[in-house]
KEMAR-545472 format. One line per 2 residues: their letters; for each residue x, z, y of C-alpha. Coordinates in nm, 2 decimals. Example, Ala and Ser with C-alpha at 12.3 -4.5 7.8 and 13.67 -1.06 7.14 Angstrom:
residues 2
as	1.23 0.78 -0.45  1.37 0.71 -0.11
***
This chain:
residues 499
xx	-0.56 -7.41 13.08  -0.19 -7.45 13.02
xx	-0.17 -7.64 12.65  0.13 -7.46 12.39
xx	0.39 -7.68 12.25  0.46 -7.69 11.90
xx	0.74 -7.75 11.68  0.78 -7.85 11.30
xx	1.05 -7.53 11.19  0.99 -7.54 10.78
xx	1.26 -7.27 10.56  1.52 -7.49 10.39
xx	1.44 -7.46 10.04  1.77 -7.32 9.91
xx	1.79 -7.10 10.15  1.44 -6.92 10.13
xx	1.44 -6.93 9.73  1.78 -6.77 9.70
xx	1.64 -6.49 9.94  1.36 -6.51 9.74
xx	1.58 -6.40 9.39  1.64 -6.03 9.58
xx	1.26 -5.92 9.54  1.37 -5.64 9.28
xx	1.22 -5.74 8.96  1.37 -5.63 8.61
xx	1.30 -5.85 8.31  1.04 -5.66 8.20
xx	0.88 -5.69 8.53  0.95 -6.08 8.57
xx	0.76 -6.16 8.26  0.45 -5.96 8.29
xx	0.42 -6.09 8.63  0.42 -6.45 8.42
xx	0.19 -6.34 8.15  -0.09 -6.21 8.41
xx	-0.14 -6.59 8.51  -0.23 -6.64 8.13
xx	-0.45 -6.39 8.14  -0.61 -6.52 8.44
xx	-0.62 -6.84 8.28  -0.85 -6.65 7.98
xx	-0.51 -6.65 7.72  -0.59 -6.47 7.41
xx	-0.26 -6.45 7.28  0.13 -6.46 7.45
xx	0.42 -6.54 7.28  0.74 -6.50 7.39
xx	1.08 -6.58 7.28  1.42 -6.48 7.44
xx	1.76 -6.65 7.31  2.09 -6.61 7.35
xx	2.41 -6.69 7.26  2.78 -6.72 7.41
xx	2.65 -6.67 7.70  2.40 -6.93 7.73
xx	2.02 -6.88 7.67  1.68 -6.97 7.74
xx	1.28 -6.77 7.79  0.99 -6.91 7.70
xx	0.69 -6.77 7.74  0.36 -6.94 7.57
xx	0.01 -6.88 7.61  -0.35 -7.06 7.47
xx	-0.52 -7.04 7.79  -0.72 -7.32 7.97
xx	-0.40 -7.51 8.07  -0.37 -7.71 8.37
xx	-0.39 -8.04 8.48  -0.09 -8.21 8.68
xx	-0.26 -8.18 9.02  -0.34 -7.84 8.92
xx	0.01 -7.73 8.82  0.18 -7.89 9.09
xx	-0.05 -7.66 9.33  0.06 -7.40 9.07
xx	0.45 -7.46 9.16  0.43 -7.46 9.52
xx	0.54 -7.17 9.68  0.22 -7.00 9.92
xx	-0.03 -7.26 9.75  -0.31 -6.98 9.81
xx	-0.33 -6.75 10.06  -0.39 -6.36 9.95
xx	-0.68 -6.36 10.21  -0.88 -6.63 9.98
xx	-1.11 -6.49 9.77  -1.03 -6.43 9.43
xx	-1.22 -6.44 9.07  -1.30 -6.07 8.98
xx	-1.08 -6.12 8.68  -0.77 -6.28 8.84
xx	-0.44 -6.09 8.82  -0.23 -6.27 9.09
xx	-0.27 -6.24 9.49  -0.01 -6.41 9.69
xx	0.07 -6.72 9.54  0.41 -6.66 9.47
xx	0.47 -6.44 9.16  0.48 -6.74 8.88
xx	0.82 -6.87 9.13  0.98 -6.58 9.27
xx	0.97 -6.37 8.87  1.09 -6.67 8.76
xx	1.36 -6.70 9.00  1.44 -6.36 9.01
xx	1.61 -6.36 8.63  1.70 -6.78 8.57
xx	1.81 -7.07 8.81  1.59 -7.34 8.63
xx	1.20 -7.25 8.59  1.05 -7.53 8.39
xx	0.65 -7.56 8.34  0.45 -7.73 8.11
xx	0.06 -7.71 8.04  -0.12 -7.89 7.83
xx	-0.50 -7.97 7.91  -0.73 -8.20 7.72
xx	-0.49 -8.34 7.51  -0.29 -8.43 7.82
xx	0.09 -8.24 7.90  0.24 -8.22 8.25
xx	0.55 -8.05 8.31  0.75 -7.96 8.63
xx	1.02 -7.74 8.73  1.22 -7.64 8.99
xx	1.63 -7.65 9.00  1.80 -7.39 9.21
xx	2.14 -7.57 9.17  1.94 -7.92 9.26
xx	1.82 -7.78 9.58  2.17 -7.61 9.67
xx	2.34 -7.98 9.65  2.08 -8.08 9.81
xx	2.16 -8.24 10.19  1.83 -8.22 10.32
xx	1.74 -7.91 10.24  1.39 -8.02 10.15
xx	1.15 -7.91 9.85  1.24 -8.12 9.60
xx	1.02 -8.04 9.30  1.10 -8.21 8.96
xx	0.94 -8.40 8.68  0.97 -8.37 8.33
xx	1.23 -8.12 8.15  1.61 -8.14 8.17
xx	1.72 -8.37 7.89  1.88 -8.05 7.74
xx	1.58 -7.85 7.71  1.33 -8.12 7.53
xx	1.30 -7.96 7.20  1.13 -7.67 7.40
xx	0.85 -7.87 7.47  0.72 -7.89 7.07
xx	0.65 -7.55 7.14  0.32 -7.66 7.31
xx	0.19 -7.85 6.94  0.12 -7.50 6.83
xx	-0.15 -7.44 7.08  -0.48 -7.70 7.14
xx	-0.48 -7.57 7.52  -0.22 -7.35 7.72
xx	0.08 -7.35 7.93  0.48 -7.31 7.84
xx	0.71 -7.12 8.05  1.07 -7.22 8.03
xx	1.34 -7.01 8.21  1.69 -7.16 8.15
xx	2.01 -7.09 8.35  1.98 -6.67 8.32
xx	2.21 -6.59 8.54  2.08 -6.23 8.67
xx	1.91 -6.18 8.29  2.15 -6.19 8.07
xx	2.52 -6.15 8.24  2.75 -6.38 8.07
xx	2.98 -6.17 7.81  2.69 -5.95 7.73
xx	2.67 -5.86 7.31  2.40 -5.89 7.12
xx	2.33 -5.55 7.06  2.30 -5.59 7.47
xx	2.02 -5.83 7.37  1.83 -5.57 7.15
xx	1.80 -5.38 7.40  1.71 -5.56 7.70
xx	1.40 -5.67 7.43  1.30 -5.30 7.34
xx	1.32 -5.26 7.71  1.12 -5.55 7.76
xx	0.83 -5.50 7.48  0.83 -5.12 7.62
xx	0.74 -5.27 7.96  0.50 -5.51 7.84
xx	0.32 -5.21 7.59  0.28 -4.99 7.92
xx	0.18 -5.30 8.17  -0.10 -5.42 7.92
xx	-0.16 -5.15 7.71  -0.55 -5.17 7.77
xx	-0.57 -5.55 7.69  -0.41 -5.50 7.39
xx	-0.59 -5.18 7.26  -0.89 -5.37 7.33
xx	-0.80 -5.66 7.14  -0.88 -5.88 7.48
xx	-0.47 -5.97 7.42  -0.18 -6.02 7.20
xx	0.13 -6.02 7.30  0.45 -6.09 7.09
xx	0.88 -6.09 7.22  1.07 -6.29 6.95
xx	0.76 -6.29 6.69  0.74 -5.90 6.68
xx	0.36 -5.80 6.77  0.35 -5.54 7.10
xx	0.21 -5.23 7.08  -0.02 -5.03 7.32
xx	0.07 -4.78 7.46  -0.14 -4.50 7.49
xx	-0.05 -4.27 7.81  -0.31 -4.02 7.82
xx	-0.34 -3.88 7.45  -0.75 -3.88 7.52
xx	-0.81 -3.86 7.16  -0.68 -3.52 7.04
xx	-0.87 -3.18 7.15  -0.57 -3.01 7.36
xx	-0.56 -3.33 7.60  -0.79 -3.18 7.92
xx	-0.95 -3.47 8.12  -1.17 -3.47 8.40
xx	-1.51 -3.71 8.48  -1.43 -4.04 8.52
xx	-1.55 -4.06 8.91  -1.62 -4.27 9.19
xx	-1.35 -4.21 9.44  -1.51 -4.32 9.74
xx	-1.87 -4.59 9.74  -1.73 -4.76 10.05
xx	-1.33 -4.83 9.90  -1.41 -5.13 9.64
xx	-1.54 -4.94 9.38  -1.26 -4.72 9.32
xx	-1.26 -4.46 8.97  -1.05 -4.16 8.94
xx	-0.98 -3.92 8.62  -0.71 -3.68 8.57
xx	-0.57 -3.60 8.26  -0.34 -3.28 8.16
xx	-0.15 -3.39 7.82  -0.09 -3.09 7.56
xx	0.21 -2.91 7.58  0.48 -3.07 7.33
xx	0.42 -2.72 7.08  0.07 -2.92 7.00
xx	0.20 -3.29 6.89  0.45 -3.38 6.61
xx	0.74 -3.49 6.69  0.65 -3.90 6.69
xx	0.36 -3.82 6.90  0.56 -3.65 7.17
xx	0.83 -3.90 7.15  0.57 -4.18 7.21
xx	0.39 -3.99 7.50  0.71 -3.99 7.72
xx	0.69 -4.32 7.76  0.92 -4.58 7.85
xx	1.07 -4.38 8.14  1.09 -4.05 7.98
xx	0.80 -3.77 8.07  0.89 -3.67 8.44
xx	0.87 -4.05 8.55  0.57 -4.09 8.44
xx	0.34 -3.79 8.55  0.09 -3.85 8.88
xx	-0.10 -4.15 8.92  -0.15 -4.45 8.70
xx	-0.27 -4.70 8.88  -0.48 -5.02 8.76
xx	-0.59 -5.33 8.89  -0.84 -5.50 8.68
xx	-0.75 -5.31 8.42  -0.37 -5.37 8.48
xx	-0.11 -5.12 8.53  0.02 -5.16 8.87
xx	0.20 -4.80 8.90  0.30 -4.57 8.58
xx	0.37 -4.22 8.80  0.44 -4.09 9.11
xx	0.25 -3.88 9.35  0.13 -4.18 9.61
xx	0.30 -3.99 9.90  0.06 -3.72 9.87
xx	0.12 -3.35 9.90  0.09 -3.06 10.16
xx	0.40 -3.04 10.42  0.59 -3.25 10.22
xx	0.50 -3.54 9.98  0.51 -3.42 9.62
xx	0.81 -3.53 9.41  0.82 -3.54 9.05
xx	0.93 -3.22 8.93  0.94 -3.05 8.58
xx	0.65 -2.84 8.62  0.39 -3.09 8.65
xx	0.51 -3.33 8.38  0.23 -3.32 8.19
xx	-0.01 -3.42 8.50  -0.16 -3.83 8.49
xx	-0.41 -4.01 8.70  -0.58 -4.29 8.60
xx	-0.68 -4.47 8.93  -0.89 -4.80 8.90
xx	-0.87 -5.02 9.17  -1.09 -5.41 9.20
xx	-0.85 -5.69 9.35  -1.02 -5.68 9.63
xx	-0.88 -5.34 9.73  -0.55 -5.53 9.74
xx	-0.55 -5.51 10.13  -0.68 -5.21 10.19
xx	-0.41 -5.02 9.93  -0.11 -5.23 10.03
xx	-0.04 -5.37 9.68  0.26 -5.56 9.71
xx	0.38 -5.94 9.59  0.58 -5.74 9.27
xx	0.24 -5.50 9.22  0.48 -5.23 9.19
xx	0.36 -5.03 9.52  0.03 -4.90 9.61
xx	-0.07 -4.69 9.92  -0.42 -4.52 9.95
xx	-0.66 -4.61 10.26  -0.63 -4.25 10.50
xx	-1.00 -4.23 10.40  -0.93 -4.14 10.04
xx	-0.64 -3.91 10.10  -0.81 -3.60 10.12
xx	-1.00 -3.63 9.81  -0.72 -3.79 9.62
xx	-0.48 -3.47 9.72  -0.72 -3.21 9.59
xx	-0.82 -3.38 9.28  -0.41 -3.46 9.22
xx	-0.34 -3.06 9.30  -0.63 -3.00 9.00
xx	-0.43 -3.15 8.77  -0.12 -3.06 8.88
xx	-0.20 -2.64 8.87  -0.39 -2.70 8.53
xx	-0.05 -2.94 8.41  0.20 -2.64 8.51
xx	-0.06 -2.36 8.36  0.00 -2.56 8.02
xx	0.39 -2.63 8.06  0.44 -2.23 8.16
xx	0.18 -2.10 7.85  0.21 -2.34 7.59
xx	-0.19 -2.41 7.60  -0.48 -2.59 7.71
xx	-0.53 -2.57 8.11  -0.72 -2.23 8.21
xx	-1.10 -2.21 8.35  -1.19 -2.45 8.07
xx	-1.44 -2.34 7.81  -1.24 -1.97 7.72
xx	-1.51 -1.69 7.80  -1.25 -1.43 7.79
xx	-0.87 -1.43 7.89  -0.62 -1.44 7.66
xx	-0.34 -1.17 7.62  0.00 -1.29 7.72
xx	0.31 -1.11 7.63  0.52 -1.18 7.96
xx	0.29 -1.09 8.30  0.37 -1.24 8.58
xx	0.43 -1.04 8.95  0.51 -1.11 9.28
xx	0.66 -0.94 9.55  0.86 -0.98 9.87
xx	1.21 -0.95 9.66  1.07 -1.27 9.44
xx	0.88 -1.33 9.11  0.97 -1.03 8.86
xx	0.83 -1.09 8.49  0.77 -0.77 8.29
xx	0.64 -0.76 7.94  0.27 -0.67 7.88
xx	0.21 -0.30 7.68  -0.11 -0.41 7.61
xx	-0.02 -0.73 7.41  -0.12 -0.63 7.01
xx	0.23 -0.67 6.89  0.37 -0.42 7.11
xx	0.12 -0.16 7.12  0.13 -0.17 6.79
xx	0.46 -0.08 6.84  0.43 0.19 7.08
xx	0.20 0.36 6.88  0.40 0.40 6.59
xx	0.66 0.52 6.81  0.45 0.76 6.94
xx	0.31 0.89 6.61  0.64 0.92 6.47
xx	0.73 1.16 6.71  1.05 1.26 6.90
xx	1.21 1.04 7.18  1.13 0.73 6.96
xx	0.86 0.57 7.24  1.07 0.65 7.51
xx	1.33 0.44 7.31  1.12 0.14 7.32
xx	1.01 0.16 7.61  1.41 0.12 7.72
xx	1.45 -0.16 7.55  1.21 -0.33 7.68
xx	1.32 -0.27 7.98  1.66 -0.38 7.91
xx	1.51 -0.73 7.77  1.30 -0.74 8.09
xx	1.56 -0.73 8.32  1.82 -0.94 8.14
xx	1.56 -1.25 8.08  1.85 -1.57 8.12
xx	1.55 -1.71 8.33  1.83 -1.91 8.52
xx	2.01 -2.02 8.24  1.64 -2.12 8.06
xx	1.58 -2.32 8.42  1.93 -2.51 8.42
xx	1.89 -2.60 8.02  1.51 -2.73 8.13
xx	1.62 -2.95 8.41  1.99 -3.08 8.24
xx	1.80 -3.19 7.91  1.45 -3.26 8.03
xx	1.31 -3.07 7.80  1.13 -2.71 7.75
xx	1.28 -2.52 7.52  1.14 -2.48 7.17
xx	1.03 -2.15 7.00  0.96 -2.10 6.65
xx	0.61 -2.03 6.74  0.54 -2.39 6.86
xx	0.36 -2.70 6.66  0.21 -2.62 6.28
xx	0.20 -2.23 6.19  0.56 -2.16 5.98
xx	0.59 -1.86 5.71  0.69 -1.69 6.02
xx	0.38 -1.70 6.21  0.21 -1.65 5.94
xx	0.39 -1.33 5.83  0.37 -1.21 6.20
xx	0.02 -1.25 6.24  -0.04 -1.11 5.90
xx	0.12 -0.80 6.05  -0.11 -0.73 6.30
xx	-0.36 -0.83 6.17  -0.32 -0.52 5.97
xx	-0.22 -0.31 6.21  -0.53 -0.38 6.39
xx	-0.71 -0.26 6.12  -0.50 0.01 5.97
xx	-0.42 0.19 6.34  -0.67 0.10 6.55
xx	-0.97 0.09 6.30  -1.05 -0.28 6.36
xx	-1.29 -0.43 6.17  -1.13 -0.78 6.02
xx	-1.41 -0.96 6.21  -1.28 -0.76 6.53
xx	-0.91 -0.79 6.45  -0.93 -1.12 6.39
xx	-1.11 -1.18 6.74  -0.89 -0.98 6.89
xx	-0.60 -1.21 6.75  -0.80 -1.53 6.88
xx	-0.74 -1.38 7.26  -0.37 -1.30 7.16
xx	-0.10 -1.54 7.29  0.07 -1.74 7.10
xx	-0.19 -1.66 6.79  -0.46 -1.81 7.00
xx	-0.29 -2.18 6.92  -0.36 -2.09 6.52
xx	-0.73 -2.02 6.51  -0.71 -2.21 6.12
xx	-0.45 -1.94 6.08  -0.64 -1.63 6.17
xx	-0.94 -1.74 6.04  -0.79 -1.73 5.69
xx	-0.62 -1.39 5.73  -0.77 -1.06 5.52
xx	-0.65 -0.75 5.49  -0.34 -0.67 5.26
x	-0.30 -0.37 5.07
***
């Protein structure tokens, strides 16, 4: 047996934790990846505080968890302490050991730490620009603050337990030269981030979170609470994958919220980033859209259409391995034995999503027992998609019959103009003005009934009666299966007959 010989070949420091700044994270990124070590450590509430001026500034991030002792933040600054195969606490955010150093790397040149634990403070901190000058190249980790950045440290009085954060020397944060209104946002930015990455800790009150003493709000991405939001059962994705739980939700069409609520929906990233699957890890968003590489042929992409599509996806940490969550938890890749059922519960919500952003209501199959009329029918043929408009919709048969009864040419008339609006639809132009502004467009029809809608619905209502012999029980059925009227059932419920 032929023995191996080893040798000693250990990264010199500076030149691993340089590398080490290029991982990708934003600000926002850098500090939730900080503040999910005070949850782990059972924090309640997270302040932090971002200042600058001429071009000089400083983060600190404070928390009133359990703090640490001196041997335990010192294993707490090491880069690697733990391994990601060690077992982890069911709670415990972190993974591979390294997120505390390299977020903290990735925005400041000096990360300082202090934690105060039974009345006792440590602090330590690692200098980039100490270990670039220095000859050695060894891991030279430092005591106490710089003598610059003492006053800091009363930050810990306010707290009986919990640890201090310190990032000084922003070089990557804050570019020197940048204004304050830069500032402002980079912190909207930042309490966005933190509202999106946390949202369920803070709506359940298990954490609050505040960015230069103004409290941050949940977000809420799914809109559960109003009647036009369509969600699935919250499921079991597969009994032998950790426990995963799957539920799709299509959000209403933006014709059903006011204008704050559709605002706030869009979230952070704007409505097409954030459709397809949100995924969590103990209850911590990892992933706020995207499609997970799933899709037939090709892997879906985020497209217009499907904008109102999102998958909440909960995973255990101790799917970490099997789902490929990386050191930034930014990434996540399902096992091949989810796949399948993952693709046809994602196409679900993604036919139901585009049935709503194309009609302007709830997702069909739901709880309608008959179908409503729509004014523009759909066909397709070899030549393409053609879209003609229905003669059986009430408004325009009540039109045709009047024609008709009035005699002469007059419903051959109508029936050409129609056809004229038919076949000079600006459906290209409509498409273009979707995809350039992001937006549907808006119709006077959409959000709470106007004078119009309600003088247009009036009108058929008597029409209904007057030509077809309705009664107003019947019309006003009849008007509850009528697009768009089927949106205003408070409407037509109140409608009678007008002499």
């Amino acid at each position: 047996m032929t023995s191996s010989k080893t040798r000693s070949a250990p990264p010199r420091a500076t030149a691993l934790v340089e590398a080490l700044r290029g991982l990708g994270y934003t600000p926002g990124t850098a500090i939730a990846d900080v503040i999910d070590n005070s949850v782990s450590a059972g924090a309640r509430t997270v302040r932090v505080d971002v200042l600058w001026s001429d071009g000089v500034g400083s983060v600190t991030i404070l928390d009133d968890g359990s703090g640490m002792d001196d041997a335990s933040l010192e294993r707490a600054m090491r880069l690697g302490e733990k391994s990601p195969l060690d077992y982890r606490h069911a709670d415990d955010l972190g993974r591979f050991g390294l997120g505390l150093k390299t977020a903290s790397f990735s925005q400041g040149r000096r990360l300082t730490v202090a934690s105060k634990k039974d009345g006792r403070v440590s602090v330590l901190r690692w200098d980039l620009d100490f270990l670039l000058n220095s000859k050695d190249g060894g891991w030279h980790l430092l005591e106490g603050l710089d003598s610059q950045s003492e006053q800091l440290l009363e930050k810990l009085d306010s707290v009986e337990a919990g640890t201090l954060v310190i990032w000084e020397l922003l070089d990557r944060m804050m570019p020197r030269g940048g204004s304050a209104q830069d500032l402002l946002d980079l912190l909207d930015r930042v309490e966005m981030h933190l509202g999106m990455v946390f949202h369920r800790f803070i709506s359940q009150r298990r954490l609050a979170i505040t960015i230069n003493k103004r409290v941050v709000s949940a977000w809420d991405p799914y809109l559960a609470g109003l009647s036009a939001t369509w969600s699935s059962p919250r499921t079991p994705l597969d009994r032998g994958v950790n426990e995963a739980l799957v539920q799709a939700f299509v959000l209403p069409h933006r014709d059903h919220l006011k204008a704050s609520q559709y605002e706030a929906a869009a979230g952070p990233e704007g409505w097409n980033a954030h459709q397809g699957f949100f995924v969590y890890r103990n209850s911590r968003l990892l992933l706020s859209g995207g499609w997970l590489g799933l899709g037939k042929g090709r892997h879906w992409t985020r497209e217009e259409p499907y904008r109102l599509a999102r998958i909440q996806l909960d995973l255990p940490n101790s799917a970490d391995g099997d789902w490929k969550i990386d050191i930034r938890k930014s990434t996540a890749q399902p096992p091949p034995g989810v796949r399948t059922k993952l693709a046809h519960i994602a196409e679900d919500a993604r036919e139901r999503a585009r049935s709503v952003f194309a009609f302007r209501g709830k997702p069909s199959g739901g709880d309608r027992r008959e179908p409503v009329s729509q004014l523009w029918e759909t066909t397709k043929a070899r030549s393409g998609v053609r879209y003609r408009i229905g003669h059986g919709h009430p408004a325009v048969s009540a039109v045709l019959a009047a024609a008709e009864a009035a005699g002469g040419t007059m419903r051959k008339d109508v029936i050409a103009m129609l056809r004229v609006i038919e076949e000079t639809v600006p459906v290209q132009r409509i498409w273009l003005d979707t995809a350039e502004s992001k937006e549907t467009p808006r119709t006077g029809f959409g959000g709470e009934p106007t004078a119009e809608v309600r003088s247009v619905a009036q009108t058929l209502f008597n029409s209904m009666i007057k030509r077809k012999g309705m009664s107003p029980e019947l019309a006003r059925a009849g008007l509850l299966r009528t697009e768009p009227f089927d949106q205003f059932p408070e409407l037509v419920a109140a409608l009678t007959e007008e002499s």
